[in-house]
C-alpha positions as CSV (number, residue, x, y, z in Angstrom):
1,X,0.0,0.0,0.0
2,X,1.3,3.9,-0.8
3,X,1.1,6.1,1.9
4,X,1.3,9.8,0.4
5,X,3.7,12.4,2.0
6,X,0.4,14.6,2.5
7,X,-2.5,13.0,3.6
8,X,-5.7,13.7,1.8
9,X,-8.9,13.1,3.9
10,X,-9.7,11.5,7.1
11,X,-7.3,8.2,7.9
12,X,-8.5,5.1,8.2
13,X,-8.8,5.0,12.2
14,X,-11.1,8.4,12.0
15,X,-13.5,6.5,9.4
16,X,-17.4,6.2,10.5
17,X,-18.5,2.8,10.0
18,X,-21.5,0.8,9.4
19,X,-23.3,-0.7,10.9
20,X,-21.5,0.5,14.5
21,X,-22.0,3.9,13.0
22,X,-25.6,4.1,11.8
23,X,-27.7,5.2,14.5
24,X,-25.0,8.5,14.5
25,X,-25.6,8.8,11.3
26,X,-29.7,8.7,11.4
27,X,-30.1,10.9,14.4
28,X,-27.4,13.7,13.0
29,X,-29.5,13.9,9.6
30,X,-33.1,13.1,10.4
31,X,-33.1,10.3,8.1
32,X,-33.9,6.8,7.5
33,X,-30.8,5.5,7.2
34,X,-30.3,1.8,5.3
35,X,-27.4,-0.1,4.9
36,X,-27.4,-3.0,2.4
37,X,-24.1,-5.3,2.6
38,X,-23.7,-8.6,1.0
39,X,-25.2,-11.1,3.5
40,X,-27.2,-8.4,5.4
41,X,-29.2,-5.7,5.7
42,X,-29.7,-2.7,8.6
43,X,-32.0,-0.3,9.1
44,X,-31.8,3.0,11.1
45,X,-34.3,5.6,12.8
46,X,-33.5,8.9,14.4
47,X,-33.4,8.5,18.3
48,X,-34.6,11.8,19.1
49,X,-37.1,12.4,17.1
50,X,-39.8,10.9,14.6
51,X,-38.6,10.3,11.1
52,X,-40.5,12.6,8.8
53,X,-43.6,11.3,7.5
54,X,-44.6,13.6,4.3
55,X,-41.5,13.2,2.8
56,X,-39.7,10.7,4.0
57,X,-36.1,11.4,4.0
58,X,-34.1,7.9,2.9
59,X,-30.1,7.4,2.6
60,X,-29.6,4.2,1.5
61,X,-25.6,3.1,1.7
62,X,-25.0,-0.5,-0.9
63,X,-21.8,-2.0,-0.2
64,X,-20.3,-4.1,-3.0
65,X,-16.7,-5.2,-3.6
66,X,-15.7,-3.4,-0.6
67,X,-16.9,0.0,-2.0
68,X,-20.1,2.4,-1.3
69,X,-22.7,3.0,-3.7
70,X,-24.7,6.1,-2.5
């Protein structure tokens, strides 16, 4: 693996990750937050407070070959 001289972006260690991660990630956005990976599948609701209900706002995270389809 290269390591650049000047790192570009968050390292590896500072990385959020799913599914340990998704619950974070559905409270800070108000969204419903899915996470489809090869074997299984996760879904998340805010904590502190309803998902909306006219329009419900989805972010659904695929996970294939080791990368992220948004």
């Amino acid at each position: 693996m290269h390591c650049p001289e000047k790192q570009v972006g968050a390292s590896f260690k500072e990385w959020l990750t799913l599914p340990d991660m998704g619950l974070l990630v559905s409270t800070a956005f108000n969204v419903i937050l899915v996470n489809l990976s090869h074997g299984s599948a996760s879904t998340f609701l805010p904590l502190r407070s309803a998902p909306p209900s006219s329009l419900h706002n989805k972010l659904i995270i695929a996970m294939t070959n080791e990368r992220n389809i948004h």
